[in-house]
C-alpha positions in Angstrom: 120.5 121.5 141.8 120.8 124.2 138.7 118.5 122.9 136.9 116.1 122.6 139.5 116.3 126.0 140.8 116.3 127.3 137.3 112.8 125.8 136.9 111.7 126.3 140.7 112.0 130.2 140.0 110.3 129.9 136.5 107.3 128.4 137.8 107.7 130.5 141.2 107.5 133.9 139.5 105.5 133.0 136.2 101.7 132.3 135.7 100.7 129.0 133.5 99.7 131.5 130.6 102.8 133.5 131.2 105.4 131.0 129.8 106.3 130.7 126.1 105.2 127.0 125.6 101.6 127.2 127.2 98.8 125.7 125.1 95.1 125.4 126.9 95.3 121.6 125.5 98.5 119.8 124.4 96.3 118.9 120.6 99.4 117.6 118.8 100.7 115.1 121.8 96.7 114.0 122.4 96.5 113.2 118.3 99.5 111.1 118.9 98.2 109.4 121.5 95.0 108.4 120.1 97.4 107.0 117.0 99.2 104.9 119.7 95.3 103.1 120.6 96.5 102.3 124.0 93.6 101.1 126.3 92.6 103.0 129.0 93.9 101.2 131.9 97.7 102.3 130.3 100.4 103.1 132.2 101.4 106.8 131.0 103.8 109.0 132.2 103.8 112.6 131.4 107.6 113.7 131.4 108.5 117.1 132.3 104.7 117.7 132.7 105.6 121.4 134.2 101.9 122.4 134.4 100.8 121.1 131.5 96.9 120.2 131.3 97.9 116.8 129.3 97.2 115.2 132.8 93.6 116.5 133.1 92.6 115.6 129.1 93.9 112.0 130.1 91.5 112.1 133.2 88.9 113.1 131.1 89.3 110.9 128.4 89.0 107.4 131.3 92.8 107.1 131.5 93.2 105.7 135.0 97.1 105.1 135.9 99.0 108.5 135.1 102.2 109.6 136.8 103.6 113.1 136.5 107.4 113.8 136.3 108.5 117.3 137.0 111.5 118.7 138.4 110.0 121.3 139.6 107.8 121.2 143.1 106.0 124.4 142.4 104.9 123.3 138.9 103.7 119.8 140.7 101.6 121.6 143.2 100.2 124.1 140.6 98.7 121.0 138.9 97.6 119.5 142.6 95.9 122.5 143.2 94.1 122.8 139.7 92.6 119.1 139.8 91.6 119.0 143.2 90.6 115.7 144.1 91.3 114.7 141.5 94.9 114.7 142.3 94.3 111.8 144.1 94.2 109.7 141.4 98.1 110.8 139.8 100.8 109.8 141.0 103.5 112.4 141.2 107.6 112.2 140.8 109.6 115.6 141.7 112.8 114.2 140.1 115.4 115.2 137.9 114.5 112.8 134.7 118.3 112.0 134.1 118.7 110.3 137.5 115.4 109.2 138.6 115.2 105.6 139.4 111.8 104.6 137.7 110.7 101.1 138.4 111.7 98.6 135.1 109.3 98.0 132.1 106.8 100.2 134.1 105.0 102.4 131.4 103.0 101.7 128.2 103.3 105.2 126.9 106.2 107.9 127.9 105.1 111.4 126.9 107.9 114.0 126.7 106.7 117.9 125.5 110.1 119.9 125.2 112.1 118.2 127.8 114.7 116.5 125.6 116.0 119.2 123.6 117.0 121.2 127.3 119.4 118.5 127.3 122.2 120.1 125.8 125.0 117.4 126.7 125.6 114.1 125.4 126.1 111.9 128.6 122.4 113.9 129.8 121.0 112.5 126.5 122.4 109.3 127.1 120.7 109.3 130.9 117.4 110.1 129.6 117.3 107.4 126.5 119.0 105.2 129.3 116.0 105.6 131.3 113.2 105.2 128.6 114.5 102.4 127.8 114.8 100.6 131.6 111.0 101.6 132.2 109.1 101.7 129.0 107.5 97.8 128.5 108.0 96.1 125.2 106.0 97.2 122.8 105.0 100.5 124.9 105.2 103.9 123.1 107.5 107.0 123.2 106.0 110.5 122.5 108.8 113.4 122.3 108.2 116.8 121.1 111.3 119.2 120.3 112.1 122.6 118.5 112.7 121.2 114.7 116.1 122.1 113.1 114.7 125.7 112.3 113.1 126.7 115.5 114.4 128.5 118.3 118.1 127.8 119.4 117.2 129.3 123.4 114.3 129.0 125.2 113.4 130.0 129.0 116.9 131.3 129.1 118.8 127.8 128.4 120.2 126.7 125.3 118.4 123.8 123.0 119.6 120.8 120.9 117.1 121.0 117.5 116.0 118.2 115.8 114.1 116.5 113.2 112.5 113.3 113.1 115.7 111.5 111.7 118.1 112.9 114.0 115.8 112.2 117.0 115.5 108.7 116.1 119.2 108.5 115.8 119.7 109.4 119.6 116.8 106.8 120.4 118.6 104.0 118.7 117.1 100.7 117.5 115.3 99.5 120.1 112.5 102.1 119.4 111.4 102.4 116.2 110.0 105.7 114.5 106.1 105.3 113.8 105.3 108.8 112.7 106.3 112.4 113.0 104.3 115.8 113.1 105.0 119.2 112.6 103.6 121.8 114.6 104.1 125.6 114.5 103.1 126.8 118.2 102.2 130.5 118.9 103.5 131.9 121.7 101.6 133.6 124.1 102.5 136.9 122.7 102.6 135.9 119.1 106.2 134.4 118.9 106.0 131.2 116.4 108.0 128.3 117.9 108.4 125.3 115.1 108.0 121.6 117.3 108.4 117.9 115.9 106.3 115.3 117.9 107.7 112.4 117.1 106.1 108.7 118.2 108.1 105.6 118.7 107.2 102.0 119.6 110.1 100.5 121.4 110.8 96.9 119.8 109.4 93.8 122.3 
């Protein structure tokens, strides 16, 4: 309950452009994605979307089963609002991703933007790989972007766990295998630079 209401009032009292990690489109995660060559009737789900436009690119770009994972009902209904009808086509989960109960081998592609490294403690960490693993199909694809080892050690007023592409794959464990990493250095807003690894897996059929 925390953690929720630690992200209800962030997305309560802040405007989409008003956050640290805004972007207009998410360029590095879409890149990825495109490397990943899923088909267009993929199952993705957007992790920790917040209000993220990764959900309207996908529309545009023909994807056609997309679910949206946020803890946050604010940032879901900020989204809602934004597409429109559109809406109707998403499926949307207000859950907390370390005990959600996603249905098994369920998604093709899991996309996570700065979720992960919020989780701070190991038995959260092992939660979340827990559930990637339960609902990500063979051979489906894991996107997860964190601060790198030199970016920032708090962010949004919580503490984060930095990594780079080795020690990512490390809390991933064999069953998804690193494909290929990318650097980003995101501007903030208001000129802060914020140093991300994206990091794409395939988990092993």
């Amino acid at each position: 309950m925390e953690r929720k209401s630690h992200w209800q009032n962030i997305f309560q009292s802040k405007a989409s452009t008003g956050v640290s990690w805004y972007q207009p489109h998410l360029r590095a995660s879409i890149a990825l994605i495109t490397q990943a060559n899923i088909p267009r009737s993929a199952s993705i789900l957007d992790a920790g979307a917040g209000d993220s436009t990764l959900v309207d690119d996908l529309l545009a770009s023909g994807f056609t089963d997309i679910s949206v994972l946020d803890i946050s009902p604010a940032a879901l209904e900020r989204v809602k609002a934004r597409l429109g009808p559109l809406s109707k086509q998403i499926t949307w989960i207000e859950a907390d991703i370390t005990q959600v109960d996603l249905a098994s081998q369920a998604y093709d592609l899991w996309h996570d933007r700065a979720l992960f490294h919020f989780l701070t403690l190991a038995n959260e960490r092992y939660q979340y790989v827990s559930v990637v693993q339960h609902a990500l199909k063979p051979g489906g694809h894991l996107i997860v972007a964190t601060f790198s080892q030199d970016g920032p050690t708090r962010c949004s007023g919580l503490d984060t766990q930095r990594y780079n592409p080795e020690t990512l794959s490390a809390e991933f464990g064999q069953d998804l295998t690193l494909i290929c990493s990318l650097p980003e250095s995101h501007q903030t807003p208001w000129g802060a630079e914020q140093k991300f690894n994206y990091c794409l897996f395939r988990k092993n059929s």
